[in-house]
Every structure is written in C-alpha cells, then in structure tokens.
N, CA, C and O atoms as a Tripos MOL2 file, in Angstrom:
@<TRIPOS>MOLECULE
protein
  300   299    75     0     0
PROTEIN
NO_CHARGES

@<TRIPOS>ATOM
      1 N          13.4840    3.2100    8.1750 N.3       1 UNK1
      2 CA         14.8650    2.9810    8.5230 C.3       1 UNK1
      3 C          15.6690    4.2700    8.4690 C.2       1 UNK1
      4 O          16.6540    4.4650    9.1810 O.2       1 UNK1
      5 N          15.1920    5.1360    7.5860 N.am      2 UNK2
      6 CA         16.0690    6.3780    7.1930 C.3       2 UNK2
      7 C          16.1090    7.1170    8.8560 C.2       2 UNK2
      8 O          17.0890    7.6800    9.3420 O.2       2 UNK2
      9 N          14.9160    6.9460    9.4460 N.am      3 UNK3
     10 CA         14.9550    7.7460   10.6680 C.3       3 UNK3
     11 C          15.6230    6.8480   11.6490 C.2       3 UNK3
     12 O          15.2910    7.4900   12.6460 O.2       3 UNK3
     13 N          16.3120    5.8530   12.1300 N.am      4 UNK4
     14 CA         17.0170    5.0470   13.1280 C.3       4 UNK4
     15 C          18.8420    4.9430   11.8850 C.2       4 UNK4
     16 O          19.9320    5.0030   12.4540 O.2       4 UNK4
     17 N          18.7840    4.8380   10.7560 N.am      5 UNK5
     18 CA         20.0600    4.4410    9.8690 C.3       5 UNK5
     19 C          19.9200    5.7920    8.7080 C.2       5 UNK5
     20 O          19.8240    5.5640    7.5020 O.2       5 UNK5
     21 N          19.9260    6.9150    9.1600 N.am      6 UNK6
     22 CA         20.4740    7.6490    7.9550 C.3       6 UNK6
     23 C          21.1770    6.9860    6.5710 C.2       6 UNK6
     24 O          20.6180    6.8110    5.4890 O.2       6 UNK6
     25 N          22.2870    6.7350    6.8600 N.am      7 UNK7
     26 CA         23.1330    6.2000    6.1190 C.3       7 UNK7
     27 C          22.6050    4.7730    5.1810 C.2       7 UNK7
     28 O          23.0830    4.4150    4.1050 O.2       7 UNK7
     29 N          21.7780    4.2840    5.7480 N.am      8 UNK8
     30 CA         21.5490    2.6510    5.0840 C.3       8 UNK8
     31 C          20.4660    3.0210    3.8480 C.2       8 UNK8
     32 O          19.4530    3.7100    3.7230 O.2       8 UNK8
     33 N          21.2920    2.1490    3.0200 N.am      9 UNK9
     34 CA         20.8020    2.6150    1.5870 C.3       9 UNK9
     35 C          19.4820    1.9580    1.3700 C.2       9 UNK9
     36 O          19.4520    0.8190    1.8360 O.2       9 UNK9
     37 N          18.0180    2.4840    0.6030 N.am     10 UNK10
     38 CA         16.6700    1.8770    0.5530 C.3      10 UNK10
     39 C          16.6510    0.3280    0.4430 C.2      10 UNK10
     40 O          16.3060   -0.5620    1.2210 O.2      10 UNK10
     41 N          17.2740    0.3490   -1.1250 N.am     11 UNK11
     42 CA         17.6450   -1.1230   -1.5230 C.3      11 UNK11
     43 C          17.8440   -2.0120   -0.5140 C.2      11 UNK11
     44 O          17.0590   -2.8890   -0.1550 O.2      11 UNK11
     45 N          19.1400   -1.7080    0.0280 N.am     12 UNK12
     46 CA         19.1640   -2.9220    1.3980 C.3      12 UNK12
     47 C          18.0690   -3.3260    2.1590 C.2      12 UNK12
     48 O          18.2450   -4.4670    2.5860 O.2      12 UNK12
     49 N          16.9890   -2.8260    2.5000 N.am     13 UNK13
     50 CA         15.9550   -3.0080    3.3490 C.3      13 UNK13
     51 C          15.3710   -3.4600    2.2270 C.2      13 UNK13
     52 O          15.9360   -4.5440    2.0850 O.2      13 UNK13
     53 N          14.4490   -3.3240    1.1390 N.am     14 UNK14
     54 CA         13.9100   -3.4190    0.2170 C.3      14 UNK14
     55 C          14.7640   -4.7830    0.0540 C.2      14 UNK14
     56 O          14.9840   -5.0570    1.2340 O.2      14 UNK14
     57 N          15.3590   -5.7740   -0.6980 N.am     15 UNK15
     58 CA         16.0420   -6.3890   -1.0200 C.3      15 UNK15
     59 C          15.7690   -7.3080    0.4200 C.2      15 UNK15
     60 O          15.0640   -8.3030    0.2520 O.2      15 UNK15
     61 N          16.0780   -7.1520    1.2810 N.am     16 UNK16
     62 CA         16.0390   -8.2280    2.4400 C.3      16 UNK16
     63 C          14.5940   -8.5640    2.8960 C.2      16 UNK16
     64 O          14.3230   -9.7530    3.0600 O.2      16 UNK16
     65 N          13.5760   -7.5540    3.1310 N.am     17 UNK17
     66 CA         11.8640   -7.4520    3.1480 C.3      17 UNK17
     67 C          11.4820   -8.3020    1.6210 C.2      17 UNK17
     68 O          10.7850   -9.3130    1.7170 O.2      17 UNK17
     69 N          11.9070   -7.9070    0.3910 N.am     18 UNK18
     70 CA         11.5410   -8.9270   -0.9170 C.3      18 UNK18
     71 C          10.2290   -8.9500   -0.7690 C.2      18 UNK18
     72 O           9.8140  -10.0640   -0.4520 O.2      18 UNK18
     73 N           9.0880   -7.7910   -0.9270 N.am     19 UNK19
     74 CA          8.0310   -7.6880   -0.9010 C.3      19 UNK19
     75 C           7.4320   -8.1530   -2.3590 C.2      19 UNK19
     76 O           7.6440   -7.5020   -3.3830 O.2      19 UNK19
     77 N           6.4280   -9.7180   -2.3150 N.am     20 UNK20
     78 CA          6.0120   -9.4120   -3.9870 C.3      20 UNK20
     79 C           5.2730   -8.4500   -4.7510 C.2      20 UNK20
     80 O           4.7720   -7.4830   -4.1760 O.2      20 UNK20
     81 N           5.1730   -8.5890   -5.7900 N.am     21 UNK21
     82 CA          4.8740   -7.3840   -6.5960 C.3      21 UNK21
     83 C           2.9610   -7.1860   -6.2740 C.2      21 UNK21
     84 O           2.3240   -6.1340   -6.3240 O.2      21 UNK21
     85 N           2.5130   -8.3830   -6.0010 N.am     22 UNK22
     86 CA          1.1410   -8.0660   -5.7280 C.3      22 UNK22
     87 C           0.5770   -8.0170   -4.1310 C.2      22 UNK22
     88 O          -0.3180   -7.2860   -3.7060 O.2      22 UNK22
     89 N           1.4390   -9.1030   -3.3090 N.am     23 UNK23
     90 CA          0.8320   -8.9880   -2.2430 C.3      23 UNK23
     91 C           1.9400   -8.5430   -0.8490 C.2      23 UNK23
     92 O           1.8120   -8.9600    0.3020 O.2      23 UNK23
     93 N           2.9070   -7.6890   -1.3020 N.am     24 UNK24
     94 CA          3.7640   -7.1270   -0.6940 C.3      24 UNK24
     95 C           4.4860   -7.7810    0.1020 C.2      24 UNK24
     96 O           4.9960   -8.7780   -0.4090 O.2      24 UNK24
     97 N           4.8320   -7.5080    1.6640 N.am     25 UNK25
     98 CA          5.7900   -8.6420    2.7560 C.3      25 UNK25
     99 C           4.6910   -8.7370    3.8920 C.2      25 UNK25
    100 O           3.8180   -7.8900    4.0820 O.2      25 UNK25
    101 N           4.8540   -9.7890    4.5470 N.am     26 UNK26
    102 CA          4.1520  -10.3500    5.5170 C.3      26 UNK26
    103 C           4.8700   -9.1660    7.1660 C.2      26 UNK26
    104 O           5.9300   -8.5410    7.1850 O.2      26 UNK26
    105 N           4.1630   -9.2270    7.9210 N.am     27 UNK27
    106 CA          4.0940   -8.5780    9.2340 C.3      27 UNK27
    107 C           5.5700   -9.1400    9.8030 C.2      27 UNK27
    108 O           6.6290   -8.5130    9.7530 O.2      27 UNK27
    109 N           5.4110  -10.1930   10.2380 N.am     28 UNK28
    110 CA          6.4360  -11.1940   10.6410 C.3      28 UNK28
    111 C           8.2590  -10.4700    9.7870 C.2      28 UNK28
    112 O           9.1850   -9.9260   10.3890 O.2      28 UNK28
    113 N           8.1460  -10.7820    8.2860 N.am     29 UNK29
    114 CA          8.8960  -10.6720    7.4340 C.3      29 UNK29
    115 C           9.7180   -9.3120    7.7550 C.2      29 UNK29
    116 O          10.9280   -9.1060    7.8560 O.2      29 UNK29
    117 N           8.4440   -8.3560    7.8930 N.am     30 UNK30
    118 CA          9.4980   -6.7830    8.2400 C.3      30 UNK30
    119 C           9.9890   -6.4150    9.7770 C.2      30 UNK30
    120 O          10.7750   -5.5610   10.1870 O.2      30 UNK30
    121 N           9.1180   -7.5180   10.5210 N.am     31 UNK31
    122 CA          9.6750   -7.8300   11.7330 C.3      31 UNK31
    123 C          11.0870   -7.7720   11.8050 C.2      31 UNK31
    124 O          11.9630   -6.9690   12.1260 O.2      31 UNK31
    125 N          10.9420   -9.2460   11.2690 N.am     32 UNK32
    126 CA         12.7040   -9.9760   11.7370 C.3      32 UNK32
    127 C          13.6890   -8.9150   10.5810 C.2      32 UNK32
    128 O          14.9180   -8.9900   10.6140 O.2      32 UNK32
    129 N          13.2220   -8.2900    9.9390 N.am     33 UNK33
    130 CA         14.2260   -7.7560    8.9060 C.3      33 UNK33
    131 C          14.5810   -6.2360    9.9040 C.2      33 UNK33
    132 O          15.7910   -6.0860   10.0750 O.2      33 UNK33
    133 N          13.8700   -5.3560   10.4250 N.am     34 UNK34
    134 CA         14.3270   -4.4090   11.0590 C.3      34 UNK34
    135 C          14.6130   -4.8530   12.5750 C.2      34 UNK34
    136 O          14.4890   -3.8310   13.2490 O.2      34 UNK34
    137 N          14.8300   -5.5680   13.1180 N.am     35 UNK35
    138 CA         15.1740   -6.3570   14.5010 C.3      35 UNK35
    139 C          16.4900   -6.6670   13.9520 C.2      35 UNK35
    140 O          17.4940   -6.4350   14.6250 O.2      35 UNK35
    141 N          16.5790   -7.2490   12.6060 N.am     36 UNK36
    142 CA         18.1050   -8.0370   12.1370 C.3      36 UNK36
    143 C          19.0020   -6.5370   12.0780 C.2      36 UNK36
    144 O          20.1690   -6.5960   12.4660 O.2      36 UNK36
    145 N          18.5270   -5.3590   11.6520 N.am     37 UNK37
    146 CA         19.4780   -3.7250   11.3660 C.3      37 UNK37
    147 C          19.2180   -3.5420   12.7350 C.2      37 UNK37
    148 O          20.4230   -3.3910   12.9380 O.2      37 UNK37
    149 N          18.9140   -3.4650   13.4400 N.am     38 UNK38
    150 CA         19.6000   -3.6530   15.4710 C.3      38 UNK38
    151 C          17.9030   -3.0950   16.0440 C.2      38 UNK38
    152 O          17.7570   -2.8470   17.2410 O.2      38 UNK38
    153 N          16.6270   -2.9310   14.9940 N.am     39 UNK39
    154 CA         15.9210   -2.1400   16.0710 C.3      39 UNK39
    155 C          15.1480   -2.8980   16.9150 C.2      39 UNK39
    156 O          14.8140   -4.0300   16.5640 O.2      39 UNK39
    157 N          14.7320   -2.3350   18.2350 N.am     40 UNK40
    158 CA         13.5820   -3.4330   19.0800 C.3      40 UNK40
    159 C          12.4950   -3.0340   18.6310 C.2      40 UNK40
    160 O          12.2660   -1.8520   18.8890 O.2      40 UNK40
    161 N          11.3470   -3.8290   17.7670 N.am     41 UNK41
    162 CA         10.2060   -4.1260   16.9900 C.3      41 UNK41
    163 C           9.5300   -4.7740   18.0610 C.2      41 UNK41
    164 O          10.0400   -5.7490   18.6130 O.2      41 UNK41
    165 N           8.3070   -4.2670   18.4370 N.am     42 UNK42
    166 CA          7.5590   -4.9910   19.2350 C.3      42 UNK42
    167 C           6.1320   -5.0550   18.1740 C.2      42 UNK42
    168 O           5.8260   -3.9980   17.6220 O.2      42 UNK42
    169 N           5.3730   -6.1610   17.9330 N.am     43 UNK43
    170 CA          4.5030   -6.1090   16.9380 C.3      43 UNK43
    171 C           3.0100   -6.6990   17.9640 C.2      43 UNK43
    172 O           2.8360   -7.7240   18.6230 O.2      43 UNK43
    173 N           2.1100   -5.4560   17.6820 N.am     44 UNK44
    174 CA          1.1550   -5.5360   18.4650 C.3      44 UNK44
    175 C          -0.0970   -5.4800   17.8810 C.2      44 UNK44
    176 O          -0.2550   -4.6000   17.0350 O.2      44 UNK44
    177 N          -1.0200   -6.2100   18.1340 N.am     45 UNK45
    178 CA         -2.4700   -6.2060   17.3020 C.3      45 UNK45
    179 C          -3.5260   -5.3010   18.2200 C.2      45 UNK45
    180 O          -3.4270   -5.0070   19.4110 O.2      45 UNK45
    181 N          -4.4470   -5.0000   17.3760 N.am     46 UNK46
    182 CA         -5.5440   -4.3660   17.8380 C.3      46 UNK46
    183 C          -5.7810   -3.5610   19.1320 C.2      46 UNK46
    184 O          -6.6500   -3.6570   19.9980 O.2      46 UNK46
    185 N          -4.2630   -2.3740   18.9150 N.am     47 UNK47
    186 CA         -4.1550   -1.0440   19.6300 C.3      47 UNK47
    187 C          -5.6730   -0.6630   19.3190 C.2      47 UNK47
    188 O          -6.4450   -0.9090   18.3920 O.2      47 UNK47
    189 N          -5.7520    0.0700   20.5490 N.am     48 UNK48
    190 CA         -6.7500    1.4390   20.6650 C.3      48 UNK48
    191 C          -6.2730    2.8000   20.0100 C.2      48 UNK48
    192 O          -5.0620    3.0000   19.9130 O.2      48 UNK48
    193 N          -7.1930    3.7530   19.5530 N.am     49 UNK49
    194 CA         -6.6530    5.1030   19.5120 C.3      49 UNK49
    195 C          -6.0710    5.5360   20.4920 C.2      49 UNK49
    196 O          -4.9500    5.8920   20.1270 O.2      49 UNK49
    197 N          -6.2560    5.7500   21.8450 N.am     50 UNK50
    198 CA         -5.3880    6.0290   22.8250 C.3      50 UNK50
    199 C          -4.0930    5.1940   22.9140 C.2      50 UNK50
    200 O          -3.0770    5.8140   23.2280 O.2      50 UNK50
    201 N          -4.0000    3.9540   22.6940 N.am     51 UNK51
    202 CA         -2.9810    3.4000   22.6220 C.3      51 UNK51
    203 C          -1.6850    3.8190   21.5520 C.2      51 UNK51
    204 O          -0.4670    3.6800   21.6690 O.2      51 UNK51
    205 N          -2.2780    4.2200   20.7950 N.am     52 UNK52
    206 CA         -1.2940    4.6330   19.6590 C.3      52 UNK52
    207 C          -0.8920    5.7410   19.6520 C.2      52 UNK52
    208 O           0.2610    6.0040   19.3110 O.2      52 UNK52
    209 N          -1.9180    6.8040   20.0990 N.am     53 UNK53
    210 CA         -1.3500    8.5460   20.4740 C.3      53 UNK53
    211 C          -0.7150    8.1640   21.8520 C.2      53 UNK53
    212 O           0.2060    8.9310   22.1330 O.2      53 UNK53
    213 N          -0.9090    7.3520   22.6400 N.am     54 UNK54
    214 CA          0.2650    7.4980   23.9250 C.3      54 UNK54
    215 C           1.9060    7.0880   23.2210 C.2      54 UNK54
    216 O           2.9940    7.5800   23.5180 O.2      54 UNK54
    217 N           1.6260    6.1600   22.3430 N.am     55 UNK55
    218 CA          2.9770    5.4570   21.7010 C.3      55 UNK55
    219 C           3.6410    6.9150   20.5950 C.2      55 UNK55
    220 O           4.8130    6.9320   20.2200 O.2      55 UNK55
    221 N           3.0180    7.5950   20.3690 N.am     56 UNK56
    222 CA          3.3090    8.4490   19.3050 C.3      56 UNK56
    223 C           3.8960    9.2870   20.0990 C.2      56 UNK56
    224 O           4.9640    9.7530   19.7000 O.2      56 UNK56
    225 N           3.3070    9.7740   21.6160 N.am     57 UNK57
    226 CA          3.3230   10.9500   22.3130 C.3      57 UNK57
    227 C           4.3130   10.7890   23.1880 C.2      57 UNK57
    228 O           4.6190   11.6740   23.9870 O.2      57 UNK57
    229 N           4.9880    9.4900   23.1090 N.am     58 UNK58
    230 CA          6.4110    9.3230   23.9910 C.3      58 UNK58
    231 C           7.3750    9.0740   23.2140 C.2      58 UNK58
    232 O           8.4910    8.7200   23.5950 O.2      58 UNK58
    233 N           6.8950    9.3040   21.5850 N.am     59 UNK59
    234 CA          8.4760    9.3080   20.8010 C.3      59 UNK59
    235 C           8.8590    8.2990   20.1760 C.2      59 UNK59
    236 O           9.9580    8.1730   19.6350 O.2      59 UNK59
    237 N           7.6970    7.2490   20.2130 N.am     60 UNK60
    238 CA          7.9260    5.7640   19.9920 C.3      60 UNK60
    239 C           7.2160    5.9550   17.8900 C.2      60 UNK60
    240 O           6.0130    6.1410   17.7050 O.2      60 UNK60
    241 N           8.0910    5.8680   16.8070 N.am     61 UNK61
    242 CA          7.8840    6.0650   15.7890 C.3      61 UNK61
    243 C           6.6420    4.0460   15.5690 C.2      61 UNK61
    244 O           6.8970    2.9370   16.0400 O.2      61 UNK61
    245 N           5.7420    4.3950   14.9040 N.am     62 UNK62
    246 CA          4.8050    3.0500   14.4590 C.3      62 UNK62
    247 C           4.2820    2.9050   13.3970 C.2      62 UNK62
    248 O           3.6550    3.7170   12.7170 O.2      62 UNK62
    249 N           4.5640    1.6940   13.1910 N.am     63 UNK63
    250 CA          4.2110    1.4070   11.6460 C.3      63 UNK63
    251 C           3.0400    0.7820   11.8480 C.2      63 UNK63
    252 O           2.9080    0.0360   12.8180 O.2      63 UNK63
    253 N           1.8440    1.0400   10.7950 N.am     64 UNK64
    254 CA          0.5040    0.8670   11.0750 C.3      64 UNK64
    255 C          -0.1350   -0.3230    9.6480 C.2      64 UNK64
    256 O           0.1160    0.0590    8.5050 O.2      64 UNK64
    257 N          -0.8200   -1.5150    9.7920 N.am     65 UNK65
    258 CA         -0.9460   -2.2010    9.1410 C.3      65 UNK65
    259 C          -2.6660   -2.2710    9.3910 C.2      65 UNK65
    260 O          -3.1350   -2.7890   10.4040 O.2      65 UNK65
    261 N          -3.2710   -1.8410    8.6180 N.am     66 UNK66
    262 CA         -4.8000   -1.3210    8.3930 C.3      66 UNK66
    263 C          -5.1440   -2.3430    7.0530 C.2      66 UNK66
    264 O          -4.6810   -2.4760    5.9200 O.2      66 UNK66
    265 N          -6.4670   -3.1210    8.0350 N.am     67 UNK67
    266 CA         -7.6100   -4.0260    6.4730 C.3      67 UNK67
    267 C          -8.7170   -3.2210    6.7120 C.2      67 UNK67
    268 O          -9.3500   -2.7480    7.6570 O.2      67 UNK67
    269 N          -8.7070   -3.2550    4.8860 N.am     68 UNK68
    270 CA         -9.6810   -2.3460    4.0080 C.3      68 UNK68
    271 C         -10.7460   -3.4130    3.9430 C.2      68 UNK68
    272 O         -10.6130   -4.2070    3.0130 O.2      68 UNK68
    273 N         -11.7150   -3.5780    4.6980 N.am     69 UNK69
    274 CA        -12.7330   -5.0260    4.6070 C.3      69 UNK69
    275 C         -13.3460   -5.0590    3.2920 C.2      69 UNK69
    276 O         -14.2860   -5.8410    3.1470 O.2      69 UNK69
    277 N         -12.8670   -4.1300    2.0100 N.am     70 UNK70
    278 CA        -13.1470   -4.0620    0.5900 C.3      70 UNK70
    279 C         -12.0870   -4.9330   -0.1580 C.2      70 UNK70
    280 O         -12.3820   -5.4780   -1.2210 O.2      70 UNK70
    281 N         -10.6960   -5.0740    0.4780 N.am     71 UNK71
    282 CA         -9.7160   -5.1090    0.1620 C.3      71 UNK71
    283 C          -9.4070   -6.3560    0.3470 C.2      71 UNK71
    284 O          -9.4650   -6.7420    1.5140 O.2      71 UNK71
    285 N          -8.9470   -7.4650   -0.8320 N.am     72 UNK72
    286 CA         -8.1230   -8.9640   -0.3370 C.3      72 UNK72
    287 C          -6.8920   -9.4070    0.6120 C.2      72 UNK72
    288 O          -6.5380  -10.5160    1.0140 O.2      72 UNK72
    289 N          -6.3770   -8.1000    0.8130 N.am     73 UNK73
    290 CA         -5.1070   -8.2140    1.2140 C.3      73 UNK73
    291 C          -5.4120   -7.2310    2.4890 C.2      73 UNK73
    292 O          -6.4020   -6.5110    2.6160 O.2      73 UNK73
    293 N          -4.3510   -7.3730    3.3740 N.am     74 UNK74
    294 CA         -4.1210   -6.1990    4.3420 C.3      74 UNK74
    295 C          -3.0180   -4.8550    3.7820 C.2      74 UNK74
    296 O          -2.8800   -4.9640    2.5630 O.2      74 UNK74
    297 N          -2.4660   -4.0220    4.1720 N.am     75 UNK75
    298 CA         -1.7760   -3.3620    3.5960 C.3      75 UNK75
    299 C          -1.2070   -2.4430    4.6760 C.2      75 UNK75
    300 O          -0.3910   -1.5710    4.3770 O.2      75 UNK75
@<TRIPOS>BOND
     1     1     2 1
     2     2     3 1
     3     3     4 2
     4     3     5 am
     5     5     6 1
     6     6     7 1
     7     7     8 2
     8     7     9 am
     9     9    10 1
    10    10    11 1
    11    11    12 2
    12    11    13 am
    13    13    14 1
    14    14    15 1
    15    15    16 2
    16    15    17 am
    17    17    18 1
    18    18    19 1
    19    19    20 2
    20    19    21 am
    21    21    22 1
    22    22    23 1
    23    23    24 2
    24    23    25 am
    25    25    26 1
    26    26    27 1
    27    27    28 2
    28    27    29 am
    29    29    30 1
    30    30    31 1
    31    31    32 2
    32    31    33 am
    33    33    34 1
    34    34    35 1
    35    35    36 2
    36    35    37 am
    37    37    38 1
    38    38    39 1
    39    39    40 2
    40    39    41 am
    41    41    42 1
    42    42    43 1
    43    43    44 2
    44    43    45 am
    45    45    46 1
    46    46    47 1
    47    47    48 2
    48    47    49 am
    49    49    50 1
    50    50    51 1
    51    51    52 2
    52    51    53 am
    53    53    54 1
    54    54    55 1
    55    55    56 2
    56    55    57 am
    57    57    58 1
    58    58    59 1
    59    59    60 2
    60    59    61 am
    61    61    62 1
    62    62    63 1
    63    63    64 2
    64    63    65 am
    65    65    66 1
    66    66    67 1
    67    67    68 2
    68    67    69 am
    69    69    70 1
    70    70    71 1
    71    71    72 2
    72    71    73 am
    73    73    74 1
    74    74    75 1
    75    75    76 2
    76    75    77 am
    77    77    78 1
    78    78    79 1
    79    79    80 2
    80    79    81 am
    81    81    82 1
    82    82    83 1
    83    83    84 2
    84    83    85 am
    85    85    86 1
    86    86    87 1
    87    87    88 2
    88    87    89 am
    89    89    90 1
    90    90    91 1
    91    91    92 2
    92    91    93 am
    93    93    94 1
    94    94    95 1
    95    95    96 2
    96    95    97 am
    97    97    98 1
    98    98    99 1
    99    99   100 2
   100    99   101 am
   101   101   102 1
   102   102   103 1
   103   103   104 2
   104   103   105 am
   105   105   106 1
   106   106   107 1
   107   107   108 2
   108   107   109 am
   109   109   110 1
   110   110   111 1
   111   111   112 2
   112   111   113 am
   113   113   114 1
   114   114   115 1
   115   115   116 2
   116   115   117 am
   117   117   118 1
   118   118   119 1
   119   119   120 2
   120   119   121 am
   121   121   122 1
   122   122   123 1
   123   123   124 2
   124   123   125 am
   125   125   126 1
   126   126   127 1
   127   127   128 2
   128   127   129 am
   129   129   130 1
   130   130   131 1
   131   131   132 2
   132   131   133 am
   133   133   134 1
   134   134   135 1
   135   135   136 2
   136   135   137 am
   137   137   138 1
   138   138   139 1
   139   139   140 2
   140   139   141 am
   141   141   142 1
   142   142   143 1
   143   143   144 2
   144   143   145 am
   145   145   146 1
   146   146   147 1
   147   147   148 2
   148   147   149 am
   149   149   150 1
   150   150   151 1
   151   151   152 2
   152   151   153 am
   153   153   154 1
   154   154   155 1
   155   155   156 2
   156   155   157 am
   157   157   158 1
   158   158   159 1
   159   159   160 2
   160   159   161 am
   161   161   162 1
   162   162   163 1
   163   163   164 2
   164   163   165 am
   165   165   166 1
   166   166   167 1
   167   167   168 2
   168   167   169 am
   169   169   170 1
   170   170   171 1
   171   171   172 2
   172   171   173 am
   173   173   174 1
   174   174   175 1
   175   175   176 2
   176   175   177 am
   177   177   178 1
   178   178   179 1
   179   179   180 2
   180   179   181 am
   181   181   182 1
   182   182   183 1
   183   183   184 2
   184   183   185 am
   185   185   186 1
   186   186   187 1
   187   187   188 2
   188   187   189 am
   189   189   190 1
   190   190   191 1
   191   191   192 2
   192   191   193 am
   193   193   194 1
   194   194   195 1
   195   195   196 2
   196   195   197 am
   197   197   198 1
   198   198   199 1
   199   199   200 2
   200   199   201 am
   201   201   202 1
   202   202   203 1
   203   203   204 2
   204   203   205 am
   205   205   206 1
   206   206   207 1
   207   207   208 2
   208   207   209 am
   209   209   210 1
   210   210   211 1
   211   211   212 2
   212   211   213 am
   213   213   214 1
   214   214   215 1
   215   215   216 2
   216   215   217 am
   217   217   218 1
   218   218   219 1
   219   219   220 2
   220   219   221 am
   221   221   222 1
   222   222   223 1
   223   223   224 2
   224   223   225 am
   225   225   226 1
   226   226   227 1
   227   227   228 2
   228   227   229 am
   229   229   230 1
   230   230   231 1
   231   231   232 2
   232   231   233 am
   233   233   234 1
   234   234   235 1
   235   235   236 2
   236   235   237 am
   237   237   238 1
   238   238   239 1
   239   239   240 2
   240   239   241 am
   241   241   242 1
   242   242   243 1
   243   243   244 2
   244   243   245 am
   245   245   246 1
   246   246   247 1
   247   247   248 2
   248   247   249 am
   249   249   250 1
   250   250   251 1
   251   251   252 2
   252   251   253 am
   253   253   254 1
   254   254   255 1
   255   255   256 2
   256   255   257 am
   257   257   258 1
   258   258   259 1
   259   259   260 2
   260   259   261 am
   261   261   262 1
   262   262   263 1
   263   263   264 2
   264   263   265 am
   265   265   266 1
   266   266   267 1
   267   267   268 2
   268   267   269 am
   269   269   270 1
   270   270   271 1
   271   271   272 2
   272   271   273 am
   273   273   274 1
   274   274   275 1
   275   275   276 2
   276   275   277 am
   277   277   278 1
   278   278   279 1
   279   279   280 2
   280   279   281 am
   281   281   282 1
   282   282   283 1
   283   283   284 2
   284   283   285 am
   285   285   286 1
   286   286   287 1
   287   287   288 2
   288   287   289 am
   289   289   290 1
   290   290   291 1
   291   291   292 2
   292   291   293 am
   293   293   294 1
   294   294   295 1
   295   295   296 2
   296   295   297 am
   297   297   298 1
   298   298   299 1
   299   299   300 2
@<TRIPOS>SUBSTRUCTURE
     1 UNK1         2 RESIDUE 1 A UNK
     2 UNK2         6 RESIDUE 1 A UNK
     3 UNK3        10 RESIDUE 1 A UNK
     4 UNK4        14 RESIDUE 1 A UNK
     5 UNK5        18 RESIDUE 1 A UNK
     6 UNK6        22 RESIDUE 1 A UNK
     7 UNK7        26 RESIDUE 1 A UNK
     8 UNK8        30 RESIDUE 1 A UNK
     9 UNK9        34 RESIDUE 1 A UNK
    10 UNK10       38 RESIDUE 1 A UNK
    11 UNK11       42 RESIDUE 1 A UNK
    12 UNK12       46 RESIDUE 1 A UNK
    13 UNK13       50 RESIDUE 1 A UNK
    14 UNK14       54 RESIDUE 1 A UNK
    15 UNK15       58 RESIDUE 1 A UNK
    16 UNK16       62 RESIDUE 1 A UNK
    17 UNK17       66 RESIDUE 1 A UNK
    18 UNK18       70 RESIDUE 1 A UNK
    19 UNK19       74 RESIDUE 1 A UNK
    20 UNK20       78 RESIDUE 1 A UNK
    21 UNK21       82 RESIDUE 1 A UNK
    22 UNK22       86 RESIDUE 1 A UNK
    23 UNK23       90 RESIDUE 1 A UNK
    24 UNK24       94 RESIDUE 1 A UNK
    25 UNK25       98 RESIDUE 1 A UNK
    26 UNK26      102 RESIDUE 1 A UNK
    27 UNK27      106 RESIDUE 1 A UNK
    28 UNK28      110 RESIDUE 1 A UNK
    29 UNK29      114 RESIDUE 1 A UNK
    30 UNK30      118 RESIDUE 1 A UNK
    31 UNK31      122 RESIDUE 1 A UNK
    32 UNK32      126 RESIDUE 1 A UNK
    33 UNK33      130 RESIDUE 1 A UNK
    34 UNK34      134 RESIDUE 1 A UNK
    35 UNK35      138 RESIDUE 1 A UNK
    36 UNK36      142 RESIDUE 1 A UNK
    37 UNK37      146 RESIDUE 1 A UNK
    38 UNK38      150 RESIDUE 1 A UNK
    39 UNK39      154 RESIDUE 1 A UNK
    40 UNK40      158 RESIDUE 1 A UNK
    41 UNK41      162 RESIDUE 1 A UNK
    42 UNK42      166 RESIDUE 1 A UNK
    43 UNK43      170 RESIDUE 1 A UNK
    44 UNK44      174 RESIDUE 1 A UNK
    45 UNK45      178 RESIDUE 1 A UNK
    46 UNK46      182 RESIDUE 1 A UNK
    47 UNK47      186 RESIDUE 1 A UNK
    48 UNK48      190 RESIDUE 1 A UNK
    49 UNK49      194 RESIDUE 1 A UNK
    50 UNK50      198 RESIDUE 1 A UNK
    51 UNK51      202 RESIDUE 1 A UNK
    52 UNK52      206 RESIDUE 1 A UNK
    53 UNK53      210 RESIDUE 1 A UNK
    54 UNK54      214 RESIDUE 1 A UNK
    55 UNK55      218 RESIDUE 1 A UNK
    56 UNK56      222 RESIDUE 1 A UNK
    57 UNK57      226 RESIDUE 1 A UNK
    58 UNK58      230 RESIDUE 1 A UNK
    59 UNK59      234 RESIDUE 1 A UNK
    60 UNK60      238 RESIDUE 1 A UNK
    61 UNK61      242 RESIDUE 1 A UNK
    62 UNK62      246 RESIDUE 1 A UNK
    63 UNK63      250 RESIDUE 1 A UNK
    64 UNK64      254 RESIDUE 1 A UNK
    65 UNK65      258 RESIDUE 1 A UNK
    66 UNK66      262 RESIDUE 1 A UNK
    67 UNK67      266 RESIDUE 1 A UNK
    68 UNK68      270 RESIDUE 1 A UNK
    69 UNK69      274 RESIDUE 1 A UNK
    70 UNK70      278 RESIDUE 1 A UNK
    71 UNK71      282 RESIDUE 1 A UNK
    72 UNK72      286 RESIDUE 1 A UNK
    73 UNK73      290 RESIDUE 1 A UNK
    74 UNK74      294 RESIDUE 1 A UNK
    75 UNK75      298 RESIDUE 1 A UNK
C-alpha cells in the first residue's frame, strides 16, 4: 500500500486484512481489502514465468502467493 497510499498508515491495512496469528488472511480477504483503498486487484492463478516478468516489465507491481508442498498452509 505504501507504494499506491504513501500516507496510509500500516495499521489501517493490517487491522482491516485481520490476518490470524497462525494462518494469516485468505487471498480473497486482501483482495476486497485493497480494491476497498481504490486499487484494481486482479487475482490470477497459475501465471507462467513469462507471465509475471511481462506483468513486472510493464510496471504492474504483484503480489505473489507460493505453496511450500512441505508446508500446511500457503503463504
């Protein structure tokens, strides 16, 4: 958020996302929470590497949600 809202304080995002302490916020959850502070969130599954360096390489900032197939959770 700091890079689209300078100004908007952590807490506020933090506080509205309400990630729990073990299994953090759902995909969906940080969706509608940065769509609600004005941004267009498009949430897309199973990009390619090219897909993601073209998205990177036109300026488009992405948040990346990677399972550790060791791991219970996604993260």
């Amino acid at each position: 958020m700091r890079y689209f809202h300078p100004q908007m304080d952590f807490g506020t995002i933090y506080d509205a996302v309400a990630p729990l302490p073990r299994l953090g916020a759902g995909t969906s959850k940080v969706v509608r929470v940065l769509r609600a502070c004005g941004l267009r969130v498009a949430e897309r599954c199973n990009l390619t590497f090219r897909a993601l360096c073209q998205a990177i390489d036109s300026g488009r900032p992405v948040m990346v949600v990677i399972r550790n197939p060791g791991a219970d959770c996604r993260h």
